[in-house]
N, C-alpha and C positions, 0 to 999 in steps of 0.2 A: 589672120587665118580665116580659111573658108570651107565650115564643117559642111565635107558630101555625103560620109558614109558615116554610120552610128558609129563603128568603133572608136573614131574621131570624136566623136560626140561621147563615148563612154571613158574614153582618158580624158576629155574635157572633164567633165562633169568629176572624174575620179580627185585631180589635183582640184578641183574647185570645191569641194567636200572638204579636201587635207587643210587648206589655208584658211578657208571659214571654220572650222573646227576647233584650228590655230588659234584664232584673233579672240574668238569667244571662250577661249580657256582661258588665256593671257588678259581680257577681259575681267576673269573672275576672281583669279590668280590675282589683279592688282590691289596690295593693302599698304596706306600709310606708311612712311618710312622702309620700303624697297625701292631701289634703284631701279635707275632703267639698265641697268646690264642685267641687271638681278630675273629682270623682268624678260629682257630678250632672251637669257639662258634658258627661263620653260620655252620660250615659243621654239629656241632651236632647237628642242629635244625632242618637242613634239614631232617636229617635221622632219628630224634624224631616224623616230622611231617608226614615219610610214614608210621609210625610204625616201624624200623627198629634198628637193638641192631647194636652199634658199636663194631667189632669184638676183636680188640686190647685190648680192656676193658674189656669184657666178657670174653676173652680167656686166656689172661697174666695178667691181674691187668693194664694195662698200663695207664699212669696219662696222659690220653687225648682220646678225640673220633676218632683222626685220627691223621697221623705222620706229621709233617712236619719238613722237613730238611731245614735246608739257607746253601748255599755257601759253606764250611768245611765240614757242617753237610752232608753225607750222608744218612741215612740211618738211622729211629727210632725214628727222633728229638720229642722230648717232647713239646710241646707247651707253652708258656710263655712268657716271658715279652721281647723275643727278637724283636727289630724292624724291619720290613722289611724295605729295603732301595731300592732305582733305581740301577739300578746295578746288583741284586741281581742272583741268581738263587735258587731260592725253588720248593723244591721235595712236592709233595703233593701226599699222600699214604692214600686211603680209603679202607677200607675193611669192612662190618658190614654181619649182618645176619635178615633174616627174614622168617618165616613160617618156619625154621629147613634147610633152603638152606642159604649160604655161596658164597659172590664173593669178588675178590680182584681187584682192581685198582690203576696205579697209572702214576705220571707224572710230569714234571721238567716242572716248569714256568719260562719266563724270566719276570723280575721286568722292564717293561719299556724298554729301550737299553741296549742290554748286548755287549760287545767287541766280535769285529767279530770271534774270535777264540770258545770263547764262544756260540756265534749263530751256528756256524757251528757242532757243538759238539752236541746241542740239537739237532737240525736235521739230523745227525748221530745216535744218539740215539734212536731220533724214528725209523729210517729207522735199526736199528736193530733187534730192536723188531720186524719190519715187516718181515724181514730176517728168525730170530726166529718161526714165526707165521706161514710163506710158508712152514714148513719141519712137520707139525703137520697133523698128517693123522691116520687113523685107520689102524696098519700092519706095520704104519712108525717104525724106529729105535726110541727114546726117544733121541740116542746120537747125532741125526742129526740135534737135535735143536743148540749144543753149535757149533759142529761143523761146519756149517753153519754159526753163528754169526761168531767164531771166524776168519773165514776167510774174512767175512767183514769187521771184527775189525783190521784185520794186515792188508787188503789191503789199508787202508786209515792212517795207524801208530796208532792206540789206542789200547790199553789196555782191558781187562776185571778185575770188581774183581772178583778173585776167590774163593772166601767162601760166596758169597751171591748169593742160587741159587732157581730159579724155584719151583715149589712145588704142591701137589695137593690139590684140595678145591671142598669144594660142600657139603659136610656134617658138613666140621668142616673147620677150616680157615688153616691147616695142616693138611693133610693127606696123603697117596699111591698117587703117588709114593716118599712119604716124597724128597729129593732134585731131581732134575733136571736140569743138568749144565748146564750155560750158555757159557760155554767156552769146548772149545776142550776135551775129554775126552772118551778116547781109550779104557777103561774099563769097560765100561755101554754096555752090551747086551741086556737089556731089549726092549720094544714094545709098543709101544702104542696098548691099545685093541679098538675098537669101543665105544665110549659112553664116552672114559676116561676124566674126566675136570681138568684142570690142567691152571696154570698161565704161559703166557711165559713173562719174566723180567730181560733184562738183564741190568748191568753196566758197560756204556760205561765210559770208562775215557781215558785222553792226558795222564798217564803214573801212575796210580795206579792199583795196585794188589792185594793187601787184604783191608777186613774193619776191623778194631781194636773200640774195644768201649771206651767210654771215661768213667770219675770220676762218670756219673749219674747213670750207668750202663745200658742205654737203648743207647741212641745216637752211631752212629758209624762214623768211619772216615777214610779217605784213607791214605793208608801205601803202598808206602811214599806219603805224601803229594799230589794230583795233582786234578783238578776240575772231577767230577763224575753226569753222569744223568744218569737217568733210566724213562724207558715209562714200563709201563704193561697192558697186560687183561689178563683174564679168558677167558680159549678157552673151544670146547669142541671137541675130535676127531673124526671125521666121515668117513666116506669111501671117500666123496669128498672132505677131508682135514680138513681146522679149521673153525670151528663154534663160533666166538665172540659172550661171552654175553653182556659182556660191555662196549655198546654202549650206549650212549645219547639218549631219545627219550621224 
């Protein structure tokens, strides 16, 4: 999507308010011993009660209102009868729609105390994302987002994976510029225009490189094996850089 008139920009901003709002409830909501259905049932009430359609649902059929991953899970978990435990690390990934606008969010909880390699890993993650977010401008390259993380990502020894990338939104939950790497990537000429709204999301991990789906067909996981966070927003690119919609308010 390509915001020309504020009102576009005000339904932007409106659903990206609802799904951040979402993630950091269900965020606070999560304790020891609830499920992740348990868990997805506040976040789809919340977004039942702004009027808001959960996108994953409406988009793909997906058997839940919003994703949650634990631990292995990267990426798409299905909501269910898994327990959360202390320990943990859950990815909690909102995206819904409302009034015909689209925003995405998302971000890695720790469950209580997580092992310091672990803590350090989420706060890397986010600060990639931020990384990611500084290189978003109207005129900017598109490839300067991966490239950018990626050099965050080796100067501290982590990983990207490389087939889950970035994406546009605003109209539909994909859209132009359909991917957008989060990792170095020498062959992307394109530009960000003025207005353009797009997700930046990258996956940080200690030594994974692809996601592989597992037996449900929705879940994904790291190959090879290694722990994975990911932080997101919905930006939008301006002349003075990036425009977060979703934020909390």
């Amino acid at each position: 999507m390509t915001i020309t008139h504020q009102d576009e920009l005000d339904g932007l901003k409106d659903i990206g308010r609802i799904v951040a709002n979402t993630m950091h409830a269900m965020g606070k909501a999560m304790e020891p011993g609830m499920t992740t259905r348990e868990l997805d049932g506040i976040g789809r009430a919340l977004l039942e009660r702004e009027g808001a359609i959960p996108a994953p649902e409406s988009t793909y059929d997906f058997p839940g209102a919003t994703c949650i991953s634990v631990n292995e899970e990267i990426a798409h978990g299905i909501p269910g009868e898994r327990v959360i435990r202390a320990g943990d690390l859950v990815n909690i990934d909102v995206s819904a729609s409302r009034n015909g606008y689209f925003a995405d969010t998302g971000a890695t909880f720790r469950m209580g105390k997580v092992r310091p390699s672990l803590d350090r890993l989420c706060r890397d993650g986010k600060r990639a994302m931020q990384t990611g977010i500084a290189q978003v401008g109207s005129g900017k390259p598109l490839a300067g987002i991966g490239n950018a993380i990626g050099r965050f990502a080796a100067g501290r020894g982590y990983t990207l994976i490389r087939n889950l990338a970035s994406h546009g939104v605003g109209r539909a939950l994909h859209e132009y510029p359909e991917e957008v790497a989060t990792w170095p990537n020498r062959g992307d000429r394109r530009r960000m225009h003025k207005g353009l709204v797009l997700t930046v999301e990258p996956f940080l991990s200690s030594g994974g490189i692809w996601a592989v789906e597992g037996d449900d067909d929705w879940t994904l996981y790291s190959q090879p094996p290694a722990p994975v966070v990911q932080y997101e927003h919905t930006v939008v690119a301006t002349e003075r850089g990036a425009l977060i919609v979703t934020l909390p308010g």
